[in-house]
C-alpha positions in Angstrom: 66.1 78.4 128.4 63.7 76.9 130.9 65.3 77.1 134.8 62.3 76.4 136.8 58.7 77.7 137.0 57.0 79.9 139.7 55.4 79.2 143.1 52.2 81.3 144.4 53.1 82.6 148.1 49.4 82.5 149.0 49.1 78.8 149.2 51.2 77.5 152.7 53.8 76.0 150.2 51.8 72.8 149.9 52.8 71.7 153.4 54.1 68.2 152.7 53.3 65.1 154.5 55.0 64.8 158.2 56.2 68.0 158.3 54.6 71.7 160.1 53.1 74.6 159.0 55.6 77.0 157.6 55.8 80.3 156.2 54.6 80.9 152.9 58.0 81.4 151.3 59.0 77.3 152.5 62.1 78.6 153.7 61.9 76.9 156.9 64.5 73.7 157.7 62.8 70.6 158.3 63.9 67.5 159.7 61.5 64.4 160.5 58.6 67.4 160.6 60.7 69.7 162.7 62.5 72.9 162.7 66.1 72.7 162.7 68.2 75.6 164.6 71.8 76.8 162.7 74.9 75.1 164.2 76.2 77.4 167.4 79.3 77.2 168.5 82.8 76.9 166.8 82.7 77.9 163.0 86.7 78.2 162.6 87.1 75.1 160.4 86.8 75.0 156.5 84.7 72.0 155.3 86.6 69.3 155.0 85.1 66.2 153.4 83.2 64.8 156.2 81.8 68.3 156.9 80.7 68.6 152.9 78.9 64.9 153.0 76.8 66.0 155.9 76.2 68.9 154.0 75.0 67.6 151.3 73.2 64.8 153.4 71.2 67.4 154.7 70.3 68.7 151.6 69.6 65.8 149.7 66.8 65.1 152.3 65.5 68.2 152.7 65.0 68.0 148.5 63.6 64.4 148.6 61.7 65.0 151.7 59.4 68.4 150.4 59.8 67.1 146.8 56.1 67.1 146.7 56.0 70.6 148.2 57.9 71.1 145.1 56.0 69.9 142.7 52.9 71.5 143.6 54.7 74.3 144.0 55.5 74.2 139.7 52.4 72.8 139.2 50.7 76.8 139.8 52.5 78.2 137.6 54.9 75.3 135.4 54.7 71.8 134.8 54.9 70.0 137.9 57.8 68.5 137.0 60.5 69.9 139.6 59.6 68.1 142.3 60.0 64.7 140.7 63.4 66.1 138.3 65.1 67.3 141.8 64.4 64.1 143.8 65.9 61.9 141.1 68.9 64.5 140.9 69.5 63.8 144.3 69.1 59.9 144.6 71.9 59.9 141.9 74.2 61.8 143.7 73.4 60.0 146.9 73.9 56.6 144.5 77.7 58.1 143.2 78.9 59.1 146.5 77.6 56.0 148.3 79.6 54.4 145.5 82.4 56.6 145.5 83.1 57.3 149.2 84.8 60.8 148.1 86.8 61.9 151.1 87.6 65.2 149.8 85.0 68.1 149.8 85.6 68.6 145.8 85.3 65.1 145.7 81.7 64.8 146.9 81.1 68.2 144.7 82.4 66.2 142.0 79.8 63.0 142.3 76.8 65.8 142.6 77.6 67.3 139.8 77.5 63.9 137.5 74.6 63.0 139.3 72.8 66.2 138.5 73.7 66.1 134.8 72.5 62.3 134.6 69.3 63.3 135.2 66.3 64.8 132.4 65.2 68.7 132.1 66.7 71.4 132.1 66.8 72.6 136.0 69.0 69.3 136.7 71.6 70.0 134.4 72.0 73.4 135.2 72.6 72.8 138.8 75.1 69.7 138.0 77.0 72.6 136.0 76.9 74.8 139.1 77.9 72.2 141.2 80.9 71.2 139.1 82.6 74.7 139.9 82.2 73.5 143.7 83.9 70.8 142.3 86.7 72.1 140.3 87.4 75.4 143.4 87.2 72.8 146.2 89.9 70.7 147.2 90.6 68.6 150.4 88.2 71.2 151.8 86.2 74.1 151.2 87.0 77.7 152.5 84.7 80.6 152.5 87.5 81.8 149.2 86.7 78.5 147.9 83.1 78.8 148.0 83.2 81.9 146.9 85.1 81.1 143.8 82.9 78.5 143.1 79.5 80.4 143.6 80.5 82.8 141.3 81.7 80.7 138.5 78.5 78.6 138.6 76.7 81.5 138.6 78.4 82.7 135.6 78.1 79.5 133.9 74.0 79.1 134.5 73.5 82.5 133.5 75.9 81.9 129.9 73.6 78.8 129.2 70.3 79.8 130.4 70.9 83.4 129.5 68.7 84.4 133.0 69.1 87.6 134.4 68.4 88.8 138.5 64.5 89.7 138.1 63.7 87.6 136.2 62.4 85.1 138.5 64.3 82.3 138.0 67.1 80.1 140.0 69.7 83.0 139.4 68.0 85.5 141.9 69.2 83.0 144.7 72.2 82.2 143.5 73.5 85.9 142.2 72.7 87.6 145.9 74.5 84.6 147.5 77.4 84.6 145.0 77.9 88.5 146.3 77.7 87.8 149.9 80.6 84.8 150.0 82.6 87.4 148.1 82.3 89.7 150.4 82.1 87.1 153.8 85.7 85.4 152.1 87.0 89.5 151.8 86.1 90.0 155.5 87.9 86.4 156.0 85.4 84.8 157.8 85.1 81.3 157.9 83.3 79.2 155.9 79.8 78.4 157.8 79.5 81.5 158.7 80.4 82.7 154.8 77.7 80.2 154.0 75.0 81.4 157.2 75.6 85.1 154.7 75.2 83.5 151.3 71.9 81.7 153.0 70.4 85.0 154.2 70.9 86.7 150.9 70.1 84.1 148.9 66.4 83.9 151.2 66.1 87.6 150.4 66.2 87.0 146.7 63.6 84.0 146.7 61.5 86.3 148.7 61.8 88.7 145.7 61.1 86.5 143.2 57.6 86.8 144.8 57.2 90.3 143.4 58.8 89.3 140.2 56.9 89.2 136.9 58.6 86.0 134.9 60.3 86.8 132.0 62.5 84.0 131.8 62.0 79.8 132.3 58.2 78.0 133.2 56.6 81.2 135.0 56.9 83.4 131.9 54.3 81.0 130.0 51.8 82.2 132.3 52.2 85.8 132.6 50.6 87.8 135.4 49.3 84.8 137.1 52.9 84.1 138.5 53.3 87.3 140.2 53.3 87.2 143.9 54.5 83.4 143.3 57.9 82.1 144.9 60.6 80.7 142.6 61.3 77.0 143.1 64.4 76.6 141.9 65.4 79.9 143.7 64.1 78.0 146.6 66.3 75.1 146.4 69.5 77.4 146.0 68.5 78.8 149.1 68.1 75.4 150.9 71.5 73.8 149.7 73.4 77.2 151.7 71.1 76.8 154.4 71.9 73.2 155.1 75.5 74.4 155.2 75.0 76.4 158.0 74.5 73.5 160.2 76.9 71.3 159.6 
């Protein structure tokens, strides 16, 4: 089952318009063209549901604002669709929790999830089903155990309907190394941004990887060898939703 095609490292990431050079991997935070530093200071707090709207906030633009990055990102080695399927994910969600007004972190989970799964392809879909264990683990607010739960369970559900493995160059290689690390940050009983600054760093790691990867799974696999040394795009965007946690 199609999860997202492949993205040659060599190119700059199609460096979008208004924003700076980056690294080849795109796994640099923008905002308005500029880098943004990880939150310092207090990190005792789970998220409650203001916390998990900025979050998401954060992400949501980050998605809409390199959603041409995206797309020529697919377009070396898929379809050139993600960029456009991922933007209008993420104007529905906006649209459901605008409507909505969750107050509760499962709450604005819950109105990505729909969101996601209102929208066409395959890659949208399978991240509203990942987001819908947010939804169901979260309550009021989300703890690093809460996040963990939930990272596992959607990973477990993506992989039962997409049938992707680690390796094989697809979302899953972000979201199976991040899955492990909020286990392990919730088992050390951290808190929750700093479970999620973990499940970012690992999850960076495995997009990195995907690089090295020969496809043999999703968009990237149609095109054999020419998608080696080529970063994962949906692996990418797993790695920017944790990332965005960690600044909340």
């Amino acid at each position: 089952m199609d999860e997202r095609g492949g993205t040659p490292a060599r190119t700059p990431a199609g460096t979008a318009a208004g924003t700076t050079a980056r690294a080849p991997d795109g796994l640099a935070l923008l905002e308005d063209g500029r880098e943004v530093e990880p939150l310092r200071g207090p990190r005792t707090a789970d998220l409650d549901g203001r916390r998990t709207r900025a979050w998401w906030r954060g992400f949501s633009e980050q998605v809409r604002s390199r959603a041409d990055e995206l797309t020529e990102l697919d377009r070396l080695s898929g379809d050139g669709d993600f960029g456009h399927n991922l933007s209008a994910a993420v104007r529905s969600a906006d649209e459901r929790i605008r409507q909505g007004r969750p107050y509760t972190a499962g709450g604005v989970f819950e109105a990505v999830s729909l969101g996601f799964l209102d929208t066409g392809g395959t890659s949208g879909p399978l991240l509203g089903m990942w987001f819908r264990e947010f939804a169901r683990e979260c309550g009021e607010s989300a703890s690093a155990q809460d996040l963990a739960r939930a990272a596992r369970a959607g990973l477990d559900c993506v992989q039962r309907l997409g049938g992707a493995q680690p390796g094989d160059k697809t979302m899953v290689d972000a979201m199976d190394p991040a899955a492990r690390a909020l286990e392990d940050a919730a088992h050390a009983g951290v808190p929750a941004v700093s479970a999620l600054s973990a499940a970012y760093r690992a999850a960076a790691d495995g997009v990195r990887g995907t690089q090295a990867s020969r496809a043999t799974r999703g968009r990237a696999s149609y095109v054999g060898e020419a998608a080696r040394g080529v970063v994962d795009p949906g692996a990418l965007v797993v790695a920017w939703f944790f990332e965005r946690g960690t600044v909340v």
